[in-house]
N, C-alpha and C positions, 0 to 999 in steps of 0.2 A: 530365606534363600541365601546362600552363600554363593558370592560371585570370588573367584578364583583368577588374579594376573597370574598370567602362565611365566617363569624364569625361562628367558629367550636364550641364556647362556648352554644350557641343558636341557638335551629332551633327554635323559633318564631322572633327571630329578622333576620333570613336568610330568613324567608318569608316577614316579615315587608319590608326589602329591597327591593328584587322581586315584592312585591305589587308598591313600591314605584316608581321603574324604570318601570313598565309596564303602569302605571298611566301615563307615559307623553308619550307612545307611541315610549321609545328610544328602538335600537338595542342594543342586551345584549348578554353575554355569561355569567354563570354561573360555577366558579374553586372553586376548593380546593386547587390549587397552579398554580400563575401565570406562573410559568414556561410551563405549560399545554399548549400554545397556541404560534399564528404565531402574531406579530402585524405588521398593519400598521399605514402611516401617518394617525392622526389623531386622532388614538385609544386613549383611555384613561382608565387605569386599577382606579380601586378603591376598598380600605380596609377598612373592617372597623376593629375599634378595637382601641389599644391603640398605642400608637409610636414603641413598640417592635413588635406589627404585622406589621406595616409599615416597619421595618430593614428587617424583617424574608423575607418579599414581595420582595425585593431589592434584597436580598440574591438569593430569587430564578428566578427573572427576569437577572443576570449575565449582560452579556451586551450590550440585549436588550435596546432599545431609548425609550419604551414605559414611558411619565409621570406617575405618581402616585396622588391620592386623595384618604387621610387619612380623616378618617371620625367617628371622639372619639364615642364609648357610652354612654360617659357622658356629662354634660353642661360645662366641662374644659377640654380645647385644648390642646393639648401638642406644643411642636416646628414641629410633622411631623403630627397631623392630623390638618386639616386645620380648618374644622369643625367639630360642633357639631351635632349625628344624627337628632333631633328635624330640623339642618336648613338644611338636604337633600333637600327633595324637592329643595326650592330656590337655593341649587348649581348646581343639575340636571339641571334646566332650564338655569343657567348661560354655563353651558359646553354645553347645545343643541346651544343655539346663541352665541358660539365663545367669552363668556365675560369673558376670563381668561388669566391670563399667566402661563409663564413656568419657573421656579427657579431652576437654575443648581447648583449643590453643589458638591465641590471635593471629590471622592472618593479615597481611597487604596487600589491599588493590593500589595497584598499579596503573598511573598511566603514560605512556610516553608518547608525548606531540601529541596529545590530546584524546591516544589512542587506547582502549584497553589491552591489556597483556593477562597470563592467566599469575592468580593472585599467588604470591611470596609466603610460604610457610615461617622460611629462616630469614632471609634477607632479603634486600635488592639492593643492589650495589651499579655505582657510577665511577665506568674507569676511562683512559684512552684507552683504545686498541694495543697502543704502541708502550710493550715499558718505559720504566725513566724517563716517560713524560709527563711535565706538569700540567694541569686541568685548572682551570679556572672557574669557578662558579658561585653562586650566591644563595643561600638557605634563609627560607621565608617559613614561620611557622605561625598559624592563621591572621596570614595578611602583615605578618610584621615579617619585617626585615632583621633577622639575627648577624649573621654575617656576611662577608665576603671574602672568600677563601683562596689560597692557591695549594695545591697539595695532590699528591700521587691520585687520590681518588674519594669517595665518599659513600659511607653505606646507611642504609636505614634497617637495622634490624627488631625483630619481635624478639620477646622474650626466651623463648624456645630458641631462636637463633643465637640469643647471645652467647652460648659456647658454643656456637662453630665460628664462622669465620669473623665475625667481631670479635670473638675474645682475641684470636690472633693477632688483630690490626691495632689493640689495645685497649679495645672495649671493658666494661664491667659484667661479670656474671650476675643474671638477674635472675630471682626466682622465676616459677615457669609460670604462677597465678597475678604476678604483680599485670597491673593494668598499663601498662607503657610500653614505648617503643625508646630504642637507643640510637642517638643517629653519634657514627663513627666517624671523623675526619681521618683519612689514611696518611700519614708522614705527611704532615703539614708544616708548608713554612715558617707559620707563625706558632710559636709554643702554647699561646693564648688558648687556639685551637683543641679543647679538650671531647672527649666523649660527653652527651649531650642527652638526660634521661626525658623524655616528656611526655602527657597522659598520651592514652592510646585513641583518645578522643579528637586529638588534633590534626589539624591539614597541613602536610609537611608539603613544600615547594622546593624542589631543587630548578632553578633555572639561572642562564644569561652565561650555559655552559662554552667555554673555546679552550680548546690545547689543538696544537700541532699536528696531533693525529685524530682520526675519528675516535667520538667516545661510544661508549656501548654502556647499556644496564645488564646485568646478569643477574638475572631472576634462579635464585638456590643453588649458584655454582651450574646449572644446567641449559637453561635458555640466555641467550645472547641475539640482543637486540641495538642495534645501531640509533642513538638518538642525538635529533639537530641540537634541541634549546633548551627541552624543559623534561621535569618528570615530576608528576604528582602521584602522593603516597597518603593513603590515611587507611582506617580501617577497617578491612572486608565482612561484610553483613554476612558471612558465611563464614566459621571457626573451620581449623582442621580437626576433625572428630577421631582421636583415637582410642581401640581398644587396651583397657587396662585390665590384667587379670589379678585376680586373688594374688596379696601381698606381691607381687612382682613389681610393687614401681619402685624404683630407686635412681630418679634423677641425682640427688641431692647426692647421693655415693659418686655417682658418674661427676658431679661437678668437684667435688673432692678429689678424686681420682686425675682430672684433671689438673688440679693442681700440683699434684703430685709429680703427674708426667713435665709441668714445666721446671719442675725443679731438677728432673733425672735429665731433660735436656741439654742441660748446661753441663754436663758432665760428656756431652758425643759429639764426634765430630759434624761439621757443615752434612757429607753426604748423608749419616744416618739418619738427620734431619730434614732432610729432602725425603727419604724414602717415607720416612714415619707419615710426612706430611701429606704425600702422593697417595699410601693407604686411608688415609683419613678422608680423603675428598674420592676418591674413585672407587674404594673399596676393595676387597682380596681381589689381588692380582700375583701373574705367575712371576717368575724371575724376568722372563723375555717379555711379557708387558711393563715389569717397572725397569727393565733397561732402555725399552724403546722410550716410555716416558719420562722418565729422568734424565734422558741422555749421561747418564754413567758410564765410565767402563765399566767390561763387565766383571774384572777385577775389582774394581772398588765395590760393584756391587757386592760381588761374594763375602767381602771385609767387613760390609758395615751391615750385612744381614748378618753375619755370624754373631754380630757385636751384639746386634739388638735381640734376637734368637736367646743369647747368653742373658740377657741383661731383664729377661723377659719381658719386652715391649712388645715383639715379634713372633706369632706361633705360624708353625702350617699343616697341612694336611695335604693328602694326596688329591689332585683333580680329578675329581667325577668323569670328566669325558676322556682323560687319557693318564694312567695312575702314572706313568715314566715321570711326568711333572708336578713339582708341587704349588699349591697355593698356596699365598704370605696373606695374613691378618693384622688388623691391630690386636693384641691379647688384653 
């Protein structure tokens, strides 16, 4: 059975799909949240969207064994959609004849105040509420006490996580099989404070948290939860299961690629870097989405999308639900 997250963004590309998967004759259900359903062996859910609807899917699959097939809107892949929708079809036909595998990737349960949260694919992260404020806390890794910190914020990432927002904050790229987690001190006072690799076997303890404003954990950039004291992190008994097609994996490109992009960084200015960053975490958005989000002019905006456009960081394409606008990508 193929269960089907329906793209809330568009009902002609929610039909596009349904055409698509009815055209080969597979068994289908159609969700607005895979949580919705019972799976068995075999199932196979599929999203479409950007890598943040792929987490969101995660999030609400808990710890269900069901795999996942991420399935971009645009001609550029992320690390969790496998493909592009133009190569549906041909992946449909590879999961109807069994030409796939399955890529386990460690997750984190999470707990905060003692409470569960649903488990962290990429990260979970300890911030204030309040920018430019400092946070106080203390990192315990089983039962010992490593440090005591003052610093913008603190994250615990998985492997898979470590090029997204840990690599940002200064983290290490870690292959995606290594068995560890990376815990990230954000702009720390003390220089001592470095990225911090340990197995994935261990009980991490963030507590004895206080800054000025409320802190919050944010579970994958997406859920935002308010926490008093503590937050406990170790290894979720349930992997994220994703689909891998014939020759299509290419993390190892994507983290090269990465590099790359920080190199071309240093060459644009602050706004193009704000925009680059806003597509990276929210995904294709229109011009009047990334001015609302960036708070740009919408002059500067025009300047540094042309930059990136030219410089091929930047592609678009017309919007599905109304062509007058276009969509902005990472390329």
């Amino acid at each position: 059975m193929l269960y089907v997250r329906m793209p809330s963004r568009s009902e002609k590309l929610a039909a596009e799909v349904c055409a698509t998967v009815e055209s080969l004759d597979m068994e289908y259900k159609a969700l607005k949240s895979l949580a919705d359903a019972e799976y068995a062996n075999n199932d196979v859910a599929l999203v479409i969207g950007t890598d943040s609807d792929v987490l969101m899917a995660f999030h609400e699959l808990g710890s269900k064994h069901v795999p996942v097939l991420g399935v971009c809107e645009t001609e550029t892949r992320g690390f969790l959609t496998e493909v592009s929708i133009k190569d549906l079809p041909q992946a449909l036909e590879s999961i109807q004849k069994k030409r796939y595998s399955v890529e386990e990737s460690t997750r984190l349960s999470v707990s905060v105040d003692g409470k569960k949260v649903p488990p962290a694919v990429n990260e979970a992260a300890i911030f204030p509420s309040k920018s430019a404020t400092i946070m106080e806390y203390t990192l315990t890794i089983d039962n010992e006490i490593v440090w005591r910190d003052y610093s913008d914020g603190v994250m615990i990432s998985t492997p898979l996580g470590s090029s997204a927002y840990a690599l940002s904050a200064g983290g290490p790229m870690v292959a995606h099989k290594a068995k560890v987690f990376v815990i990230v001190p954000v702009n720390s006072l003390d220089v001592t404070r470095r990225p911090l690799v340990v197995p994935d076997d261990s009980r991490v303890l963030i507590n004895g948290i206080h800054s000025r404003a409320r802190c919050e954990v944010v579970i994958d950039g997406t859920i935002r939860l308010k926490v008093e004291s503590k937050v406990d992190v170790e290894k979720h008994e349930v992997p994220a299961r994703l689909v891998r097609l014939p020759g299509s994996s290419y993390v190892l490109e994507k983290m090269v690629k990465k590099v790359q992009l920080a190199e071309e960084l240093l060459k644009i200015p602050p706004s193009a870097k704000l925009i680059l960053k806003t597509l990276e975490y929210e995904g294709p958005l229109t011009h009047r989405e990334l001015v609302r989000k960036t708070m740009l002019p919408d002059r500067t905006m025009r300047q540094a999308l042309t930059l990136l456009i030219g410089k091929g960081m930047v592609k678009r394409k017309p919007l599905l639900r109304d062509a007058r606008q276009k969509l902005y990508y990472i390329a």
